[in-house]
PyMOL Python script that loads the backbone (N, CA, C, O; Angstrom):
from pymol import cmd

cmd.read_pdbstr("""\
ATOM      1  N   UNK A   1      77.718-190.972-111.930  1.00  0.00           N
ATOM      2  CA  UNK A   1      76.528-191.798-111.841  1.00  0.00           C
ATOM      3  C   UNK A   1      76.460-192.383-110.432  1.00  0.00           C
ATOM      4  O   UNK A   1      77.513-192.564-109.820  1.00  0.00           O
ATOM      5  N   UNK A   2      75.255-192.696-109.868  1.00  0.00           N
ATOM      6  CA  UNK A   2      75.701-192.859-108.326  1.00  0.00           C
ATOM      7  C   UNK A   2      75.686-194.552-108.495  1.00  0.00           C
ATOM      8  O   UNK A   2      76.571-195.133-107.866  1.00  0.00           O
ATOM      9  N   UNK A   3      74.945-195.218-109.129  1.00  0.00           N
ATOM     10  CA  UNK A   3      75.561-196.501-109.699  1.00  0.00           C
ATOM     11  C   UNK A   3      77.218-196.753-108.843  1.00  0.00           C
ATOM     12  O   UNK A   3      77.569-197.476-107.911  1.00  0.00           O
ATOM     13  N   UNK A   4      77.857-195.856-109.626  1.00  0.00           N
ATOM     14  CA  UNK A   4      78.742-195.499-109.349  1.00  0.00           C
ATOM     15  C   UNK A   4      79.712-195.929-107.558  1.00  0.00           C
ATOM     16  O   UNK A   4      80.863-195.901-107.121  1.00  0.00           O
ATOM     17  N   UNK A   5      78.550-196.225-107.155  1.00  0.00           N
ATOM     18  CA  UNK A   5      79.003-195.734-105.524  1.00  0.00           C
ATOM     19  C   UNK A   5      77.895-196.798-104.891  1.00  0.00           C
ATOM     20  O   UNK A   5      77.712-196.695-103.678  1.00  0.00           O
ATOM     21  N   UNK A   6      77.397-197.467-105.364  1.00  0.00           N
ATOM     22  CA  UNK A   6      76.470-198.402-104.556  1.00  0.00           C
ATOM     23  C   UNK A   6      76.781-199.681-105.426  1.00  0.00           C
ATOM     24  O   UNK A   6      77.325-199.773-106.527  1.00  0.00           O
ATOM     25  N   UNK A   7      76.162-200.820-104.421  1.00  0.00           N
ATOM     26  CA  UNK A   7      76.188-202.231-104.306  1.00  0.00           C
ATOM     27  C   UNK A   7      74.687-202.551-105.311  1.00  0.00           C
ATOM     28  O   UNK A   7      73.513-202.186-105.271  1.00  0.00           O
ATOM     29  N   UNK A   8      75.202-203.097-105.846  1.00  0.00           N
ATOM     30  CA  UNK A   8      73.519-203.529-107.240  1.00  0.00           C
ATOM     31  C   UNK A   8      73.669-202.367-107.410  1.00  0.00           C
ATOM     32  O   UNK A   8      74.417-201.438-107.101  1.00  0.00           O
ATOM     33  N   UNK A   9      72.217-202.750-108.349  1.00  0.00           N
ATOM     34  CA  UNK A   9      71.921-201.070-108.945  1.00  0.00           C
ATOM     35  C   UNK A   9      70.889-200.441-108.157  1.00  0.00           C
ATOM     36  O   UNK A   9      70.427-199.513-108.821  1.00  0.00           O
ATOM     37  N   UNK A  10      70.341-200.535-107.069  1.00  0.00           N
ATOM     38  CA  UNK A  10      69.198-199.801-106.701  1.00  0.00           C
ATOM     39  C   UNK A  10      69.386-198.867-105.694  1.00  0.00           C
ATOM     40  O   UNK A  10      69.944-199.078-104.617  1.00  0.00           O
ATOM     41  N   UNK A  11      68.822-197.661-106.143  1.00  0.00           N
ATOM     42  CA  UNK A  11      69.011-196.419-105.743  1.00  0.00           C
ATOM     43  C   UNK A  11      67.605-196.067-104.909  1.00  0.00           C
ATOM     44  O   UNK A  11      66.515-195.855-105.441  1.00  0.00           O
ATOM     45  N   UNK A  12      67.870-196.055-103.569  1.00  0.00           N
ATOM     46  CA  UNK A  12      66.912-195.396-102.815  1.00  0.00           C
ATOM     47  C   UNK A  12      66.531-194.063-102.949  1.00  0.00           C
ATOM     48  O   UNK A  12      67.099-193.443-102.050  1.00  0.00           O
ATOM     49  N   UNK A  13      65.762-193.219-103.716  1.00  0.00           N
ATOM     50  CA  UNK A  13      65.642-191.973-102.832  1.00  0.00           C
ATOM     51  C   UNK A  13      64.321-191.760-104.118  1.00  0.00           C
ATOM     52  O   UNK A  13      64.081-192.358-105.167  1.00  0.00           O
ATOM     53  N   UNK A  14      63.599-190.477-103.325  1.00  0.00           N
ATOM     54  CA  UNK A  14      62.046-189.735-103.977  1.00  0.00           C
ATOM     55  C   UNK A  14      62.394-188.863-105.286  1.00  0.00           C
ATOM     56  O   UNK A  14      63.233-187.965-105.359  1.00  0.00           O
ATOM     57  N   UNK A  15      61.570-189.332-106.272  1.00  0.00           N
ATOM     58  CA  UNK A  15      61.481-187.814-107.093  1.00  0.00           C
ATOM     59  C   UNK A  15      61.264-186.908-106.954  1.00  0.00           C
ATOM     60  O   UNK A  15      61.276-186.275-108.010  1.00  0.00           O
ATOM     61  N   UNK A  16      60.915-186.093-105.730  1.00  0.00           N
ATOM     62  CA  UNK A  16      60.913-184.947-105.102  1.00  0.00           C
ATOM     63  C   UNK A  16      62.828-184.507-105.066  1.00  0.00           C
ATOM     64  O   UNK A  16      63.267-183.524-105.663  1.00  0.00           O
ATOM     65  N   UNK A  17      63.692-185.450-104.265  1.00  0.00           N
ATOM     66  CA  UNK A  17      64.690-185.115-103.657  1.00  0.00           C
ATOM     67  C   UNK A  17      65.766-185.191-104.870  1.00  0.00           C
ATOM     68  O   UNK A  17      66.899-184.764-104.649  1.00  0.00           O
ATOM     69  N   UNK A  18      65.436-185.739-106.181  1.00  0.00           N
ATOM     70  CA  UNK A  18      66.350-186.085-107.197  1.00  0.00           C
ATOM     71  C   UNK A  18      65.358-184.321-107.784  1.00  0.00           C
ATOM     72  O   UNK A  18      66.073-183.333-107.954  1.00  0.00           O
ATOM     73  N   UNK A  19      64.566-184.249-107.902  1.00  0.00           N
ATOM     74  CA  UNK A  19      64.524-182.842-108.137  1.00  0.00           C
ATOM     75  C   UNK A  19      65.577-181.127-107.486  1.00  0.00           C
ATOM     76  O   UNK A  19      66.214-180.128-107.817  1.00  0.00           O
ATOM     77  N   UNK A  20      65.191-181.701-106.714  1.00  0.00           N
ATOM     78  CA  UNK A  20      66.112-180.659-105.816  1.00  0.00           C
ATOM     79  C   UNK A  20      67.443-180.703-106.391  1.00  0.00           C
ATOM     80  O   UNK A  20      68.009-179.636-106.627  1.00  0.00           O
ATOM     81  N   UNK A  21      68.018-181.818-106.646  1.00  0.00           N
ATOM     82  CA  UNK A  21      69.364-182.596-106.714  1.00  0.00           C
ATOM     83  C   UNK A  21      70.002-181.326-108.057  1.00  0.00           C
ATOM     84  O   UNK A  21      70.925-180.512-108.069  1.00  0.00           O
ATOM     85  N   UNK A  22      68.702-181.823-109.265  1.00  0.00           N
ATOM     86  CA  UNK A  22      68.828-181.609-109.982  1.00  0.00           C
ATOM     87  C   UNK A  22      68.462-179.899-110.849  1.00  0.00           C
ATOM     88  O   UNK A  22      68.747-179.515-111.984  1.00  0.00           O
ATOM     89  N   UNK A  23      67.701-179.181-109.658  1.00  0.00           N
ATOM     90  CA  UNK A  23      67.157-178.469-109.494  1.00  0.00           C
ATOM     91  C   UNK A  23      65.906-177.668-111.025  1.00  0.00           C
ATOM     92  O   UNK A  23      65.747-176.651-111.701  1.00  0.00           O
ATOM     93  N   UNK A  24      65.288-179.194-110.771  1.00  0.00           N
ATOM     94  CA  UNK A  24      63.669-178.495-111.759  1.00  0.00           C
ATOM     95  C   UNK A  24      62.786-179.519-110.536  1.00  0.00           C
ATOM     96  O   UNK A  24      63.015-180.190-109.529  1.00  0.00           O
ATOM     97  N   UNK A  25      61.699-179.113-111.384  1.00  0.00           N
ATOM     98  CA  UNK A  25      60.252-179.407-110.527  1.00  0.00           C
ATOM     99  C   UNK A  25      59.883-181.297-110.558  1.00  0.00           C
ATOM    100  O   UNK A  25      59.755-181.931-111.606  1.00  0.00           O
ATOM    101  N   UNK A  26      59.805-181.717-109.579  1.00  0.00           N
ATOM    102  CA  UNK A  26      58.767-183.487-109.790  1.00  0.00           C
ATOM    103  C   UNK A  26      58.443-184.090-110.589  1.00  0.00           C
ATOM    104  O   UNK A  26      58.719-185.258-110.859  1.00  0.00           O
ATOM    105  N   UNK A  27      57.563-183.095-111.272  1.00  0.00           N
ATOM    106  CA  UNK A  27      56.829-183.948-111.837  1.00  0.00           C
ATOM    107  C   UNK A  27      57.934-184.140-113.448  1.00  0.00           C
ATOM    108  O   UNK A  27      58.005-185.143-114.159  1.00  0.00           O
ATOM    109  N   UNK A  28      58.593-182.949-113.608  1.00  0.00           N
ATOM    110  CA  UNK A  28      59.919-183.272-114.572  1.00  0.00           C
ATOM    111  C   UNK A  28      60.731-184.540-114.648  1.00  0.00           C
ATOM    112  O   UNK A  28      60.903-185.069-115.746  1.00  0.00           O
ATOM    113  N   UNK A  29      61.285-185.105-113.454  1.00  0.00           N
ATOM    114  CA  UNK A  29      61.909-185.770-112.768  1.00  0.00           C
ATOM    115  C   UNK A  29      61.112-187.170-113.117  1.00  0.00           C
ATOM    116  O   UNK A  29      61.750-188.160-113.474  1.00  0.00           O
ATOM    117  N   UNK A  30      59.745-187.188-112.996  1.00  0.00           N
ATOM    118  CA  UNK A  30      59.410-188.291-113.001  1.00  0.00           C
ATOM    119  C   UNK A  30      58.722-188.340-114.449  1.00  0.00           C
ATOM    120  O   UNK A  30      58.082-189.389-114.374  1.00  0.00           O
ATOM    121  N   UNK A  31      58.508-187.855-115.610  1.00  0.00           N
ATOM    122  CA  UNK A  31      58.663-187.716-116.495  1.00  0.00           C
ATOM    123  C   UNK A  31      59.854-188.717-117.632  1.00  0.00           C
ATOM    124  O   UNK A  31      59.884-189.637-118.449  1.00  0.00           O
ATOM    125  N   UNK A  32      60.837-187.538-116.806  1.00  0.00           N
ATOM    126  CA  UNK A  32      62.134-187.972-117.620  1.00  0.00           C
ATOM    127  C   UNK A  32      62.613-189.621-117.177  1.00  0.00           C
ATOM    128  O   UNK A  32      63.237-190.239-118.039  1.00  0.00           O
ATOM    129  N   UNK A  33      62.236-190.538-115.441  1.00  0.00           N
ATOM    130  CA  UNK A  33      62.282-191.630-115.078  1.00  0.00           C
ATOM    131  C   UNK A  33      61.103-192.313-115.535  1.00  0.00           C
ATOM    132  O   UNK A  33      61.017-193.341-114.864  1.00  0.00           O
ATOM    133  N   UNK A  34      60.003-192.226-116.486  1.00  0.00           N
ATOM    134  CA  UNK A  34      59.346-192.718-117.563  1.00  0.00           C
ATOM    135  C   UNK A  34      59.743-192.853-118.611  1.00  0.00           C
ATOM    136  O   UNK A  34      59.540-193.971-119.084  1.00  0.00           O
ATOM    137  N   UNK A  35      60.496-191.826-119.511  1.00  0.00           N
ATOM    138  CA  UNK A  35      61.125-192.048-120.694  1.00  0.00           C
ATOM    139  C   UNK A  35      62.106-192.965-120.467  1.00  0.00           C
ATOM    140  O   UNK A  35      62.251-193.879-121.279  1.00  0.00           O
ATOM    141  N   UNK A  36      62.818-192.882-119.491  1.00  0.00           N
ATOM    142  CA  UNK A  36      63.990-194.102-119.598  1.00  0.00           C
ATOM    143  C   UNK A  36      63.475-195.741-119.124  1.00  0.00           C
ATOM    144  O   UNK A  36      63.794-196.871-119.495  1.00  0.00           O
ATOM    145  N   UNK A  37      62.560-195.213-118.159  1.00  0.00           N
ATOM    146  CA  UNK A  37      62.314-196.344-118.050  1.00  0.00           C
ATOM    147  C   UNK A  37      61.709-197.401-119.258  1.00  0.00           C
ATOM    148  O   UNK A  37      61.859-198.623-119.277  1.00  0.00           O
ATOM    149  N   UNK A  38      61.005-196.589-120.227  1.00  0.00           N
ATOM    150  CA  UNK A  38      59.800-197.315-121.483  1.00  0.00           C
ATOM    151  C   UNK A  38      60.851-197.450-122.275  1.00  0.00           C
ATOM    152  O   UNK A  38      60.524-197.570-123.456  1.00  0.00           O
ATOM    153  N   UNK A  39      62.564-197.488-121.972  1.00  0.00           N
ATOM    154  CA  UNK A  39      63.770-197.375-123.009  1.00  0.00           C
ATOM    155  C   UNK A  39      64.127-199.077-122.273  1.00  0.00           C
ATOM    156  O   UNK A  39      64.652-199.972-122.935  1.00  0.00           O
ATOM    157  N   UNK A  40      63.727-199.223-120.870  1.00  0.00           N
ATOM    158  CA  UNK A  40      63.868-200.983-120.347  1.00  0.00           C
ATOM    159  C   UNK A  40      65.432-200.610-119.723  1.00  0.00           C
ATOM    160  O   UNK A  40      66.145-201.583-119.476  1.00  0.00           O
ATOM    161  N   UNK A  41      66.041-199.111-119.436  1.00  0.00           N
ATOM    162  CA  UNK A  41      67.247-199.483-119.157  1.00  0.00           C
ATOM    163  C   UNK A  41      66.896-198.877-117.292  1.00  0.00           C
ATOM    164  O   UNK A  41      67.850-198.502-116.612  1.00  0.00           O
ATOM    165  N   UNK A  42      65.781-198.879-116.843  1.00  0.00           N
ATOM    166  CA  UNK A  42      65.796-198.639-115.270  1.00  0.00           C
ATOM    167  C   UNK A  42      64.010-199.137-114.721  1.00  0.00           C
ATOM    168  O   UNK A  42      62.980-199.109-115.395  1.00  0.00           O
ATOM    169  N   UNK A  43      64.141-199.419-113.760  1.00  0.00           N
ATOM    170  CA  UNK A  43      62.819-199.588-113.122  1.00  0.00           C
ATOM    171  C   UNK A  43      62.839-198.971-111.587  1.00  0.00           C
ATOM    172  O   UNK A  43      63.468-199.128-110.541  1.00  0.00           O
ATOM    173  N   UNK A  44      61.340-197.862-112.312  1.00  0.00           N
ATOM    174  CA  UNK A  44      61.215-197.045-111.431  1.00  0.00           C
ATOM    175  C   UNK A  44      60.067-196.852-110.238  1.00  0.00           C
ATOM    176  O   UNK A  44      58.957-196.445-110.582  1.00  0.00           O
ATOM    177  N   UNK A  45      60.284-197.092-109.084  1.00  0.00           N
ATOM    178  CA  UNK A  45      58.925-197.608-108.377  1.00  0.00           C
ATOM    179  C   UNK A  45      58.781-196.334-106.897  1.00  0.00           C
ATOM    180  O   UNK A  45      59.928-195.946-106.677  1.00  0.00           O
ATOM    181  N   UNK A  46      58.242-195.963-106.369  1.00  0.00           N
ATOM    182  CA  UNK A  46      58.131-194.984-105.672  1.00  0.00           C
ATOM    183  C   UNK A  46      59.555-194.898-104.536  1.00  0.00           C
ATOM    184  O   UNK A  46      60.027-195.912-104.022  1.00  0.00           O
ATOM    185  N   UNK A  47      59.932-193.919-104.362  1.00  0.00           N
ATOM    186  CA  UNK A  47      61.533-194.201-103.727  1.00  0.00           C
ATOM    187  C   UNK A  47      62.248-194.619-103.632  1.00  0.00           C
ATOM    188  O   UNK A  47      63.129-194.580-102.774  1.00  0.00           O
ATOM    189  N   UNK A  48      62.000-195.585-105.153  1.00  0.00           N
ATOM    190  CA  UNK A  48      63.371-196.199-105.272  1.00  0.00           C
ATOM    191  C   UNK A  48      63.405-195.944-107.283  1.00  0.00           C
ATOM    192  O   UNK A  48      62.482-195.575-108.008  1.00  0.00           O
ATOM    193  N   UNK A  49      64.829-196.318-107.652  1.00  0.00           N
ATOM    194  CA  UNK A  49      65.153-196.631-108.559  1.00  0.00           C
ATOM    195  C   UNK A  49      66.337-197.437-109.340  1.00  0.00           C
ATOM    196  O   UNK A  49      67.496-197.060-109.510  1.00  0.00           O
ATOM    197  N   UNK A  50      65.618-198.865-109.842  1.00  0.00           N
ATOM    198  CA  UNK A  50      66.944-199.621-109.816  1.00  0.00           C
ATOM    199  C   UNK A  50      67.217-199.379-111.231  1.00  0.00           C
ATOM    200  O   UNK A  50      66.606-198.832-112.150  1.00  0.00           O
ATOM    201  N   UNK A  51      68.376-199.987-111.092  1.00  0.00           N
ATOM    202  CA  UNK A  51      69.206-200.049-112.818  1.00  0.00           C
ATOM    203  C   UNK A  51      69.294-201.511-113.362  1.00  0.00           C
ATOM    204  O   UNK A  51      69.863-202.535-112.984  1.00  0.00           O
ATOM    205  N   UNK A  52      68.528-201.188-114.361  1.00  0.00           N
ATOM    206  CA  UNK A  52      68.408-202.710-115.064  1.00  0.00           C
ATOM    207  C   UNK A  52      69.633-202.531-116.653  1.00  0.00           C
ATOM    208  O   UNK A  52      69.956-203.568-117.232  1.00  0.00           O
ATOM    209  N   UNK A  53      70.051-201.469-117.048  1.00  0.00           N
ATOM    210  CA  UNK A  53      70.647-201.273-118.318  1.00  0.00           C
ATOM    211  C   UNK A  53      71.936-200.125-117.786  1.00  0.00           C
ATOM    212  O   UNK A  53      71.885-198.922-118.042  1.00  0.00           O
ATOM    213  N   UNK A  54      73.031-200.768-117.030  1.00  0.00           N
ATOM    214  CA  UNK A  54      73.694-199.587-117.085  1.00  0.00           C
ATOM    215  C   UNK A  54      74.188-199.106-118.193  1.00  0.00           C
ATOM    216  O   UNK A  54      73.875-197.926-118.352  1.00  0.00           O
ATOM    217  N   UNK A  55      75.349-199.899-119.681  1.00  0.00           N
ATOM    218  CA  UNK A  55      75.911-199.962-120.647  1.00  0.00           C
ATOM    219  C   UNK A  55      74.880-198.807-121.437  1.00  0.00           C
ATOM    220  O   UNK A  55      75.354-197.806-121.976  1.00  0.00           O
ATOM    221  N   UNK A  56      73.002-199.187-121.414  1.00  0.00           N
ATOM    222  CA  UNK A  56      72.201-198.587-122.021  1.00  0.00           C
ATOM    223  C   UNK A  56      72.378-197.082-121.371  1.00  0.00           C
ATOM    224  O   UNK A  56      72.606-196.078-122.045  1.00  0.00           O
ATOM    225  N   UNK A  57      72.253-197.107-120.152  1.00  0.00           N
ATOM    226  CA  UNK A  57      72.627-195.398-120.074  1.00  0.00           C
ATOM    227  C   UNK A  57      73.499-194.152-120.137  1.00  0.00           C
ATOM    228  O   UNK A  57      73.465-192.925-120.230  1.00  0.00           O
ATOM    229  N   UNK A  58      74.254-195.149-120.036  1.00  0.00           N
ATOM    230  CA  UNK A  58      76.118-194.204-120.362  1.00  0.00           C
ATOM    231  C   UNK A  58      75.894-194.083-121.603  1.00  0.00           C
ATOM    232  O   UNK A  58      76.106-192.901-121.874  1.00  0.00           O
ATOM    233  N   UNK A  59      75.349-195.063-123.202  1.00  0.00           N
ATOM    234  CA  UNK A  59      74.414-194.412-124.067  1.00  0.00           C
ATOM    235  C   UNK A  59      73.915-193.469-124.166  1.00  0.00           C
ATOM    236  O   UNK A  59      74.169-192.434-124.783  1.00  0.00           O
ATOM    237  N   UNK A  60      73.022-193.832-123.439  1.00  0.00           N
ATOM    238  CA  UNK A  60      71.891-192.367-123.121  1.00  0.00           C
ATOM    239  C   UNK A  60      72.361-191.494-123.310  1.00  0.00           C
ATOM    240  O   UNK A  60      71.982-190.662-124.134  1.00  0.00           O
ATOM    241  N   UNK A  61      73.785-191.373-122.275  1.00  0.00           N
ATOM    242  CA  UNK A  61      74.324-189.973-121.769  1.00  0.00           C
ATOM    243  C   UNK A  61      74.729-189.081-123.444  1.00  0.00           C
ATOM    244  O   UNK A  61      74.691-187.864-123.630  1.00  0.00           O
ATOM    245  N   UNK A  62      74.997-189.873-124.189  1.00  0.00           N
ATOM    246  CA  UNK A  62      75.893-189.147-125.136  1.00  0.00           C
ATOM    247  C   UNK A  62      77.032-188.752-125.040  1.00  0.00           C
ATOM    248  O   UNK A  62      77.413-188.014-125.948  1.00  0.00           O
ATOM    249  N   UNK A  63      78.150-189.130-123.763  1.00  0.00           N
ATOM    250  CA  UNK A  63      79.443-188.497-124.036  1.00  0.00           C
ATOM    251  C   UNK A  63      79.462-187.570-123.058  1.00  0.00           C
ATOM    252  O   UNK A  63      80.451-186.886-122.793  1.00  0.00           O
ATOM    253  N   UNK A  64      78.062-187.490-122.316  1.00  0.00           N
ATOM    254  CA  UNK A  64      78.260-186.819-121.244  1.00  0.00           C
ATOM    255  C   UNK A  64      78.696-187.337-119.401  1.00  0.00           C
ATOM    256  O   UNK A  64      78.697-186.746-118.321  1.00  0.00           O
ATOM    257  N   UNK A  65      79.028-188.759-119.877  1.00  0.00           N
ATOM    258  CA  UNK A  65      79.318-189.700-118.902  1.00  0.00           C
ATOM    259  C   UNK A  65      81.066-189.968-118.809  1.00  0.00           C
ATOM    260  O   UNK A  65      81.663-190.233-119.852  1.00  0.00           O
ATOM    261  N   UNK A  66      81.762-189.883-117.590  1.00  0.00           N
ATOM    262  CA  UNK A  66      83.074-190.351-117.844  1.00  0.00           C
ATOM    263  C   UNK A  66      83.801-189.391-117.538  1.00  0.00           C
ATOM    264  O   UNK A  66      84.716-189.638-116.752  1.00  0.00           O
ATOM    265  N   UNK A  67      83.677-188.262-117.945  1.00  0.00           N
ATOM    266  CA  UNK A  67      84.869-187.384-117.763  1.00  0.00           C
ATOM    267  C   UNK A  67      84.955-186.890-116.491  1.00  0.00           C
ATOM    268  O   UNK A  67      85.934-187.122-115.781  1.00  0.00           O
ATOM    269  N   UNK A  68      83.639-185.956-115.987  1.00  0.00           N
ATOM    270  CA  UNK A  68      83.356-186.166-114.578  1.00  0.00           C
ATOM    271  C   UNK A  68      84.435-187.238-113.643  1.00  0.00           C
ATOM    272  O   UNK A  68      85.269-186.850-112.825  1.00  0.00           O
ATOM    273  N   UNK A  69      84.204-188.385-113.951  1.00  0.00           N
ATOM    274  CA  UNK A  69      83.990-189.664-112.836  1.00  0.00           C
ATOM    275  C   UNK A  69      85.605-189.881-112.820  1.00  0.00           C
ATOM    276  O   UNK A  69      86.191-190.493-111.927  1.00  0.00           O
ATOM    277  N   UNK A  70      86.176-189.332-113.853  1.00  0.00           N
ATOM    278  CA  UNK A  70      87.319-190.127-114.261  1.00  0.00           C
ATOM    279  C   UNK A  70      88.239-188.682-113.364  1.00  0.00           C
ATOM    280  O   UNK A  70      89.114-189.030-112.571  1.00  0.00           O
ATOM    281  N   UNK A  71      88.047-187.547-113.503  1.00  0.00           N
ATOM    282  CA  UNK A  71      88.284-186.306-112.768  1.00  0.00           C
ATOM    283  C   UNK A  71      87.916-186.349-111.226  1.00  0.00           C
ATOM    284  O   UNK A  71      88.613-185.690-110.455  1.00  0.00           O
ATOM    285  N   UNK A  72      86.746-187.169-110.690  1.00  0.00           N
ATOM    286  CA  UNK A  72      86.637-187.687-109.006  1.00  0.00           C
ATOM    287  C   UNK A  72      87.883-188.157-109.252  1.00  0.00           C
ATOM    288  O   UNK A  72      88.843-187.399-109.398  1.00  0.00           O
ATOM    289  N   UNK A  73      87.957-189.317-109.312  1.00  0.00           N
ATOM    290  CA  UNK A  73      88.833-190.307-109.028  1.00  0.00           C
ATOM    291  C   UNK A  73      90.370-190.237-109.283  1.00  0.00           C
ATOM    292  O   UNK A  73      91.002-191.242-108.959  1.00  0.00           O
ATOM    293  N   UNK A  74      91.118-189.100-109.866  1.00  0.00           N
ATOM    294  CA  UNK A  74      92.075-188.483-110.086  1.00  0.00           C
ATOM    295  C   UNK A  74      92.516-187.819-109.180  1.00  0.00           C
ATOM    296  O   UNK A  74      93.689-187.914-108.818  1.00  0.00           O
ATOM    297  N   UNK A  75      91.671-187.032-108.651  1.00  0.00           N
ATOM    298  CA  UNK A  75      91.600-186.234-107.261  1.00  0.00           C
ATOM    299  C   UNK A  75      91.432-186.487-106.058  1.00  0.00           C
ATOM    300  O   UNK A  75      92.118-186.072-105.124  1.00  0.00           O
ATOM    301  N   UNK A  76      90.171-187.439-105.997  1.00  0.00           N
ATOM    302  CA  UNK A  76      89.972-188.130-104.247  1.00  0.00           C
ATOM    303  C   UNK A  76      90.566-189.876-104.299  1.00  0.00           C
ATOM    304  O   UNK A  76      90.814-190.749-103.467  1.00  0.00           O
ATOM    305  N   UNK A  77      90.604-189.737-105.797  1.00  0.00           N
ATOM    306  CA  UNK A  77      91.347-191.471-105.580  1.00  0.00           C
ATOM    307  C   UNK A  77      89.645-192.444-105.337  1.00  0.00           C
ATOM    308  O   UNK A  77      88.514-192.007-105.120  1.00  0.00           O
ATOM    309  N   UNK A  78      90.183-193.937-105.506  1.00  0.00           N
ATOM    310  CA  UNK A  78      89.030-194.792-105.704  1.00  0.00           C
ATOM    311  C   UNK A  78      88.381-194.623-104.054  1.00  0.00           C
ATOM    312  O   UNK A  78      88.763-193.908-103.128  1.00  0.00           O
ATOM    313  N   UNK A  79      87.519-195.370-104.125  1.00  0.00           N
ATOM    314  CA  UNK A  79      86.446-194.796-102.748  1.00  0.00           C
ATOM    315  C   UNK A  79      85.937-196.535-102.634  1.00  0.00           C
ATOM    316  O   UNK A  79      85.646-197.173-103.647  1.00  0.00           O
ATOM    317  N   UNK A  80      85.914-196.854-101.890  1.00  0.00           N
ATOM    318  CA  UNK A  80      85.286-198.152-101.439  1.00  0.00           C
ATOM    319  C   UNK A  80      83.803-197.431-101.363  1.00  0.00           C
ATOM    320  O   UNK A  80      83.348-196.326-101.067  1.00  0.00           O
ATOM    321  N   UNK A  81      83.253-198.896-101.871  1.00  0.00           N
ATOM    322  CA  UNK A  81      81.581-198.965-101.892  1.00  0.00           C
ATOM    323  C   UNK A  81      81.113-199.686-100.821  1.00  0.00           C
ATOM    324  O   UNK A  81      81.200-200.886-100.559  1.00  0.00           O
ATOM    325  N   UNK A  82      80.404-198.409-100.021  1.00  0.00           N
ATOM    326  CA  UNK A  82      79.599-199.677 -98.949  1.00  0.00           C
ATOM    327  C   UNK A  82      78.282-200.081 -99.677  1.00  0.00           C
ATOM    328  O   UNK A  82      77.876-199.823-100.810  1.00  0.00           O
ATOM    329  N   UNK A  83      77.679-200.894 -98.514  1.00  0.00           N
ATOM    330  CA  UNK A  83      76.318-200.994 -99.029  1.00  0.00           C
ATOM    331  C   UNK A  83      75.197-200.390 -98.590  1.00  0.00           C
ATOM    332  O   UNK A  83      75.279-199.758 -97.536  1.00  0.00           O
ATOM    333  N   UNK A  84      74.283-200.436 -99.096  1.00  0.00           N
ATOM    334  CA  UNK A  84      73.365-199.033 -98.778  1.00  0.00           C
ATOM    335  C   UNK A  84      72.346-199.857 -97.491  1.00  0.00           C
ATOM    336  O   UNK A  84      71.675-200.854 -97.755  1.00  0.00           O
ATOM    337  N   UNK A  85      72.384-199.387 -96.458  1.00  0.00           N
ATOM    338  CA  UNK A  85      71.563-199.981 -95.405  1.00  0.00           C
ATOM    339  C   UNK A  85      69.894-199.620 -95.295  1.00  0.00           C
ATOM    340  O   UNK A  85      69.924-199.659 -94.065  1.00  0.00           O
ATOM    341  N   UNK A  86      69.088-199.440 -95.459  1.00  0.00           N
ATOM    342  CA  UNK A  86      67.715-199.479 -95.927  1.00  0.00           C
ATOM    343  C   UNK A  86      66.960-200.180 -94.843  1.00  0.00           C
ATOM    344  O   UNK A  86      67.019-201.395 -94.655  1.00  0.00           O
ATOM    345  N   UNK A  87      66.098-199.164 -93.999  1.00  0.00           N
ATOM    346  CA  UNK A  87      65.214-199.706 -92.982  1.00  0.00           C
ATOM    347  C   UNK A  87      64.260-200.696 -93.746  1.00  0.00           C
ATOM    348  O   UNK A  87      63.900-200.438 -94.894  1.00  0.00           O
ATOM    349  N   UNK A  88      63.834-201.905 -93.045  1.00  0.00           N
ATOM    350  CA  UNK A  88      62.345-203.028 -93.064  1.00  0.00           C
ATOM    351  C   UNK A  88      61.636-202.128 -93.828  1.00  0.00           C
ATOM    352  O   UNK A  88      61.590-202.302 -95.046  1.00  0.00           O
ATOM    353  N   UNK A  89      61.054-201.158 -93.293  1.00  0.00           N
ATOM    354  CA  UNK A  89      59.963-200.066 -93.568  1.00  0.00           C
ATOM    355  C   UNK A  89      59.814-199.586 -94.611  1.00  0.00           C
ATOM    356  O   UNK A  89      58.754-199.525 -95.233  1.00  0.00           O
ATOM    357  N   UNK A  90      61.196-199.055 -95.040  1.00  0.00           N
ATOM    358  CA  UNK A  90      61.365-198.378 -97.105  1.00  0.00           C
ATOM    359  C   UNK A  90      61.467-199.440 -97.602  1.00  0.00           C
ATOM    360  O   UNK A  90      61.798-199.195 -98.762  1.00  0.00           O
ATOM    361  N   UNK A  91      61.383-200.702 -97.454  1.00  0.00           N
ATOM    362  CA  UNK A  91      61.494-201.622 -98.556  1.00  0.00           C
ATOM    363  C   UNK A  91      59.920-201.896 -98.990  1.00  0.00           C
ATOM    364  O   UNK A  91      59.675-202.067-100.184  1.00  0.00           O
ATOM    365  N   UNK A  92      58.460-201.951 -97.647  1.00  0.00           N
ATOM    366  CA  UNK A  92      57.878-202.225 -98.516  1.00  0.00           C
ATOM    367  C   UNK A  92      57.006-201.395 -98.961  1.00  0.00           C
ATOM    368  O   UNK A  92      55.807-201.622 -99.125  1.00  0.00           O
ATOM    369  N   UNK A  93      57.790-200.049 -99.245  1.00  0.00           N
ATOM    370  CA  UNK A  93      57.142-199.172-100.407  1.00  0.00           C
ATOM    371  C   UNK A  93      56.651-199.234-101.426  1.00  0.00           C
ATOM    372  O   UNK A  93      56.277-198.208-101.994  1.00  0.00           O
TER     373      UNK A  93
END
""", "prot")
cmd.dss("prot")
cmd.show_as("cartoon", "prot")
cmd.util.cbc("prot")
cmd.orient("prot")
């Protein structure tokens, strides 16, 4: 989860580029960041997306959360979190 790796919960980046990430189409992407969001566990606003429910999404996941993260961190070891630096400009998106 990139939660995971950042300071608060808010995640800079486009539903275009979380497409790619994820590799299906936009408008999928922003779809599926409607359903969760109308679930109250994220708020989703144009290039950004914060986390208002983490506990609620590792839920979500079904069991598909954890094993991953727990397999990073076995291997590269814990990782200090910086904080995410964010030009004046993307904030008032």
């Amino acid at each position: 989860m990139c939660d995971d790796r950042l300071v608060g919960g808010r995640l800079v980046i486009a539903h275009e580029y979380l497409g790619v990430m994820l590799g299906v189409r936009r408008p999928g992407v922003t779809v599926a960041l409607q359903v969760i969001e109308g679930r109250g566990l994220i708020q989703s606003r144009r290039g950004e997306v914060v986390i208002s429910d983490r506990k609620g999404l590792i839920n979500l996941a079904n069991g598909s959360y954890g094993d991953s993260e727990a397999e990073y961190r076995r291997v590269v070891g814990e990782i200090e979190i910086q904080p995410q630096i964010v030009p004046q400009r993307e904030l008032s998106l």
